[in-house]
N, C-alpha and C positions, 0 to 999 in steps of 0.2 A: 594325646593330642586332640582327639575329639572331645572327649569331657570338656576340655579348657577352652573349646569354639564354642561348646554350648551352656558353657558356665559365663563365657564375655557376653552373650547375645541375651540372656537373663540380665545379665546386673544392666544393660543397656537399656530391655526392655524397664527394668523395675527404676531406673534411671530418667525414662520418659514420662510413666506414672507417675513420678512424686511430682508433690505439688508443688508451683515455684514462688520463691520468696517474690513479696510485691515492691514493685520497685519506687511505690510515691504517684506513679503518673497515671491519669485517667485515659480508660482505654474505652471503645469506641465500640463495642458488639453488634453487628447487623445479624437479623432474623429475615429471609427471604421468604419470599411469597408462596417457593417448594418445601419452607420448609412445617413441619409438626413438632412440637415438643409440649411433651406431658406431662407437668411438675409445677414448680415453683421457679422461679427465676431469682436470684436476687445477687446483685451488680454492688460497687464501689462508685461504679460507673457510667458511661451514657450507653441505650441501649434502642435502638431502632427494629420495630416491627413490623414487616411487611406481610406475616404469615400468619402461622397458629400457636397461640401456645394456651396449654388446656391446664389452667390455672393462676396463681397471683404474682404479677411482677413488683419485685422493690429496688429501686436502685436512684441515681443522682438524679439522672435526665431521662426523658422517654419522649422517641416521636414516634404516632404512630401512622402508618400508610394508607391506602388508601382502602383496603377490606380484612384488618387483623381482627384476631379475633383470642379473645382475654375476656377474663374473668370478673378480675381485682386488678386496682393498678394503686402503688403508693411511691410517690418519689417527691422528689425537690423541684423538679419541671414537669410540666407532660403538654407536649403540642399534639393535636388531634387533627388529621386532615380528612379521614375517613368516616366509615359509620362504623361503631363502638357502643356495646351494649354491656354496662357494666359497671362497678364502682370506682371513683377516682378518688384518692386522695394526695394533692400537692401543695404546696407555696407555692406555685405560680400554674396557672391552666392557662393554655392560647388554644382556640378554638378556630381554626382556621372556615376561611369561604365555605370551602368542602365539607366541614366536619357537621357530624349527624350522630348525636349522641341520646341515648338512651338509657338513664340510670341516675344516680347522685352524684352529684359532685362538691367536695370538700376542700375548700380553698382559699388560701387567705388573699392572693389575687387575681383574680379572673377578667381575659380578656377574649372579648366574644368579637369575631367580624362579622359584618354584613353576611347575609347569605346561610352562615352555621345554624343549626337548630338542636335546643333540649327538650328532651322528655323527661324530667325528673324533678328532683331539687334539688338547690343549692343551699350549701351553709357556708357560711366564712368562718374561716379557725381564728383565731388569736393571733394576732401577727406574735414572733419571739419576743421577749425581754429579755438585757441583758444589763450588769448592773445599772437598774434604771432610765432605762435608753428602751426606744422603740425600736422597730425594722431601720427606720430612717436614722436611727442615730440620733435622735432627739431627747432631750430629755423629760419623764413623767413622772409624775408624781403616785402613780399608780389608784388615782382614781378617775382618770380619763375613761369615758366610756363612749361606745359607736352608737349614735342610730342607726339602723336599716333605712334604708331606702326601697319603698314599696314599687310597684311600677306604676302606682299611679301619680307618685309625688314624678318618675320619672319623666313620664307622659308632661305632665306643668312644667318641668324644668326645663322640655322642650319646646314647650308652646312659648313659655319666656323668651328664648332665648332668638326665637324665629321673629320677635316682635319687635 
């Protein structure tokens, strides 16, 4: 009788361990401000950090709070409300009031508030193509190409625009 209590209490434990099939829906992971993690992170999903984590996160979405602290960041979004020292790579960066970044940023679009400040450089990626279609859905002929815009054309566009 005892083996068989401690043979159910294994297959339960090793029942808990196994990994479970994913079911389709994007799940929502917070990191608290108590918390540390040591490793790599990498999500399906959205992942909000309020804490530590002592290396590179990958996943859909990423906000980060108000003093995390990361390495490497690569996802599909990343909102920054804090200071962040460190490399980003998204489709979309929002750079909040708050946010105080320090390092590169790789993005195909970037939006900066009033108030945010960088330390680094930016590059813009390539928006996707897909059968001959832009981000937007547009269609190219695949020799469209981007100017940069410097910040001093910026600076004019602004003077223009006040006049």
């Amino acid at each position: 009788m005892i083996f068989q209590a401690n043979q159910a209490a294994e297959s339960t434990a090793q029942d808990a361990a196994a990994p479970r099939p994913r079911t389709g829906k994007v799940q929502h992971s917070i990191i608290g401000n108590d918390l540390k993690i040591t490793g790599d992170l990498i999500s399906d999903g959205d992942i909000t950090v309020h804490g530590i984590v002592e290396g590179s996160i990958k996943c859909r979405a990423l906000t980060l709070g108000e003093a995390p602290t990361i390495s490497k960041i690569e996802a599909e979004t990343v909102r920054i409300s804090g200071s962040f020292s460190g490399d980003v790579k998204a489709k979309q960066v929002i750079l909040t009031e708050t946010a105080h970044v320090t390092g590169d940023i790789m993005h195909e679009t970037l939006e900066v508030k009033p108030g945010a400040s960088i330390e680094g450089r930016l590059k813009r990626l390539k928006a996707a193509k897909a059968n001959g279609k832009d981000a937007n859905g547009k269609k190219t002929n695949g020799k469209d190409k981007v100017t940069p815009i410097t910040a001093a054309d910026a600076g004019e566009s602004a003077k223009a625009a006040e006049a």
